[in-house]
Phi, psi and omega in degrees: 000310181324289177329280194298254172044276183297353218252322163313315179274355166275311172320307229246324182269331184268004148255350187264340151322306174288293160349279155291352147308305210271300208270334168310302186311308187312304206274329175270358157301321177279322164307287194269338151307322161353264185299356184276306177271353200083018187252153169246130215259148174303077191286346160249015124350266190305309185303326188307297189309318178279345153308305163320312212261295176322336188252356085061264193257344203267311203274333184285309185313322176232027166304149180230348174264128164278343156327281187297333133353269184316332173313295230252016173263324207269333175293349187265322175281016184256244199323348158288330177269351187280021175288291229333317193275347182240027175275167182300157164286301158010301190265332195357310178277297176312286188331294181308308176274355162280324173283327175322293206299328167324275195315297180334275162327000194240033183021056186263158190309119167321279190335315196297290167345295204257335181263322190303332165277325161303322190271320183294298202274353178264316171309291194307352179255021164230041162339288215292332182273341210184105168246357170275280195338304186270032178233297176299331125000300192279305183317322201293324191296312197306286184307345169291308179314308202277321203259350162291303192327303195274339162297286155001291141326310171277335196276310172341305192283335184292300203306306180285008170271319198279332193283294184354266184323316187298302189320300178312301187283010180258335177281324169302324177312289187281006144283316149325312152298329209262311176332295192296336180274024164239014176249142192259100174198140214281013149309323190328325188293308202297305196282350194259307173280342189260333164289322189292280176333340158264314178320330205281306177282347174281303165316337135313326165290297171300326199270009183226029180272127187299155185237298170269314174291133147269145225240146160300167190289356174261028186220347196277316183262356179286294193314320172299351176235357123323326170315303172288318164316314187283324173284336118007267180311323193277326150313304143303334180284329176269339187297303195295328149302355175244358170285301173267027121321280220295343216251326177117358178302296177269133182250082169263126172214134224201135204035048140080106060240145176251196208269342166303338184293305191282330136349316189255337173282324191263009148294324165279012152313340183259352160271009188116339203252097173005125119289125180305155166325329206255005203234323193277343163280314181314329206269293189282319167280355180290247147031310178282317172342292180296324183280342191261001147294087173296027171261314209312295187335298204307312178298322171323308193288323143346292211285316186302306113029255188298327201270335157300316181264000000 
């Protein structure tokens, strides 16, 4: 345990190392595009900041808290923005819409987009009229810039931790199911259809997991804790749809046996009598049908509905 910890808290100070390396770099660079155009830049500023950053990295080296780790990555990148004030008056306006145009590309929510250029985007294209405006402007770009990168980056990580994890429970389920129909107990049918109908509703959860846009971070944790509730839902929805299948509500059959039929054959299975293969796939896959529609209850219930009345 001791091990795994530390490998962690090393994994984690050598990304938090890098990090303020990328932003030292970042700022001295910005120093020498400066220096580049002729302009003259506030050199004991700029020396204040790179101190800052130095003292940083001197303090990341030997933090034993990942916490604090993460502290002293997010002051260096707060210090990392401060090029903004030593950028060219020159590139000002490029600069600002290349980090826009940046953001743009990680497919964060248009509006983020469309309000960062209203707000933003006007100063920096009056550089040349008002360049402390259009300095504060850019620093505003940066931080937008930087707090998207690592939001980004995280939501990547989360959505590929839930498929994963989703991914998993749909092989666990569904080995749990291909069990229960080899078990002698006349429930084995119950366990077999409330395990498939979750198998059913996790496959529904993947195939409606967002791919391109990212979503905000209240909507991010909304989804997460949703993920299970809908498999919950779906799960139960389908056993009771395939309970009024079963009942005879839809009267669907196919080659003259409907699912009640298969429903009473691999029950007597638990008596002695073989369930076939084709009746024990119908058995599993009926049942994920219904978990991967979240509609279906509802047209069942329709249909149950209109035939009382």
């Amino acid at each position: 345990m001791f091990t795994r910890k530390r490998k962690k808290l090393e994994a984690r100070r050598e990304e938090v190392l890098s990090r303020i390396h990328g932003e030292r770099l970042a700022f001295e660079t910005m120093m020498q595009r400066a220096q580049a155009t002729g302009e003259v830049i506030d050199t004991e500023f700029a020396q204040n900041v790179l101190t800052l950053i130095a003292d940083y990295e001197q303090k990341a080296r030997q933090e034993i808290s990942i916490d604090n780790l993460d502290d002293l990555s997010d002051d260096a990148e707060e210090k990392g923005q401060l090029r903004a004030y030593i950028c060219p008056a020159e590139e000002v306006r490029g600069e600002g819409h290349l980090s826009i145009d940046r953001i743009e590309e990680w497919n964060v929510p248009k509006i983020v987009i469309s309000r960062l250029r209203d707000s933003q985007g006007k100063a920096i294209d009056n550089a040349d009229k008002n360049i402390k405006s259009a300095r504060g402007a850019l620093l505003k770009i940066f931080q937008e810039y930087d707090s998207w990168s690592s939001y980004t980056d995280e939501y990547e990580e989360t959505m590929l931790k839930c498929t994963y994890l989703i991914l998993l429970t749909i092989v666990v389920l569904l080995l749990a199911a291909i069990f229960s129909l080899r078990l002698p107990s006349p429930f084995s049918t119950i366990f077999v259809v409330l395990l498939s109908g979750a198998v059913g509703s996790c496959a529904s959860v993947m195939a409606k997991m967002p791919e391109l846009d990212v979503r905000f971070s209240g909507e991010l944790v909304s989804y997460k804790r949703r993920i299970w509730s809908r498999i919950g839902v779906g799960s139960i929805g389908s056993l009771i749809c395939c309970a009024l299948l079963g009942w005879g509500i839809l009267p669907i059959a196919i080659h003259g046996q409907t699912f009640a039929d298969v429903l009473e054959a691999c029950y007597s299975a638990t008596q002695g009598v073989p369930c076939t293969s084709i009746n024990a796939l119908i058995l599993l896959c009926v049942p994920m049908l219904f978990g991967f529609s979240e509609r279906a209850l509802a047209s069942v219930e329709h249909q149950f509905l209109s035939g009382k009345s």
